[in-house]
C-alpha positions as CSV (number, residue, x, y, z in Angstrom):
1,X,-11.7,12.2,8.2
2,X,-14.5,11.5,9.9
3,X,-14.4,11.5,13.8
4,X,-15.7,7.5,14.6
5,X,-14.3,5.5,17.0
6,X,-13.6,2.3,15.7
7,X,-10.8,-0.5,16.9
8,X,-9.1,-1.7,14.0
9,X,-10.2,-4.8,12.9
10,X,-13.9,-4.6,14.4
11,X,-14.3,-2.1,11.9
12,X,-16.1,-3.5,9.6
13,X,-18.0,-5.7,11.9
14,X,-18.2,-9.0,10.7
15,X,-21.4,-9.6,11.8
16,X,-22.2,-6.6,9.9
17,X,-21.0,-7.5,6.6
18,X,-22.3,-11.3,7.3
19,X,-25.7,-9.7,6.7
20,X,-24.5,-8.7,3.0
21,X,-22.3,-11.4,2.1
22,X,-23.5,-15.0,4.1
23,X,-20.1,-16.8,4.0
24,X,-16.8,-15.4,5.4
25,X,-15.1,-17.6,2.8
26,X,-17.1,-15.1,0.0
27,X,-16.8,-12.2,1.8
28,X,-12.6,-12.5,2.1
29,X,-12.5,-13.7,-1.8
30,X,-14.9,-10.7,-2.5
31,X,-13.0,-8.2,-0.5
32,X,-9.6,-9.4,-1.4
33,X,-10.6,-9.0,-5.1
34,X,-12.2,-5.7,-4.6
35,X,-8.8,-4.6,-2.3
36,X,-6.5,-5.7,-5.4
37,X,-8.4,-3.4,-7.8
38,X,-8.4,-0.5,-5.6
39,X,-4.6,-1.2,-5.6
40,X,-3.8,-1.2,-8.8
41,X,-5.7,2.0,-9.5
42,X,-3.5,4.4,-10.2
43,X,-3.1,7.4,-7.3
44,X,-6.2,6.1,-4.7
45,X,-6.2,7.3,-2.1
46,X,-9.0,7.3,1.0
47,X,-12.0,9.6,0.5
48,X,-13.0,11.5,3.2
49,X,-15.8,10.0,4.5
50,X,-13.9,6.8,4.6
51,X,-12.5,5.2,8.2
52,X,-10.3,2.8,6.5
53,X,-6.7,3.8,4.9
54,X,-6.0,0.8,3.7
55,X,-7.1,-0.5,0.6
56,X,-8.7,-4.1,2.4
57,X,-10.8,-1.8,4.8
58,X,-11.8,0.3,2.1
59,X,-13.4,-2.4,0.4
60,X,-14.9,-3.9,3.7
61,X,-16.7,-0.5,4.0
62,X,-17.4,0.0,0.3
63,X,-18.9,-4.0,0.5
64,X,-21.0,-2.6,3.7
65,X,-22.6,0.6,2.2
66,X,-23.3,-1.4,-1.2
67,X,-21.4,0.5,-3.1
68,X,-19.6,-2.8,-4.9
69,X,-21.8,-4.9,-6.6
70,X,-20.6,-8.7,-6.3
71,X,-22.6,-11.8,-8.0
72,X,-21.0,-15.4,-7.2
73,X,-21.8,-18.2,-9.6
């Protein structure tokens, strides 16, 4: 694992990801949707250039280094 300081939940900043997604109401649904599919894959686990451990956080920092592709309608 990487050796960052971060505080847990300032990591993602918000302001951060605000530049990718522009609505906190997108960017929960988005990363609450993203979260539930990394669940339900079966045996994820974190990778090791990942901060996060849990699967929320992974997909906070997955939604910050555009790695998940989201469209809204």
């Amino acid at each position: 694992m990487l050796e960052k300081e971060y505080d847990g939940m300032r990591y993602p900043s918000v302001d951060e990801l605000l530049k990718k997604i522009n609505s906190k109401y997108k960017l929960a649904y988005a990363a609450a949707k993203r979260a539930k599919i990394i669940e339900e894959e079966n045996g994820w686990s974190p990778l090791e250039d990942q901060l996060c451990i849990k699967p929320i956080g992974i997909a906070l920092e997955e939604i910050l280094e555009d790695k998940t592709k989201i469209t809204f309608k």
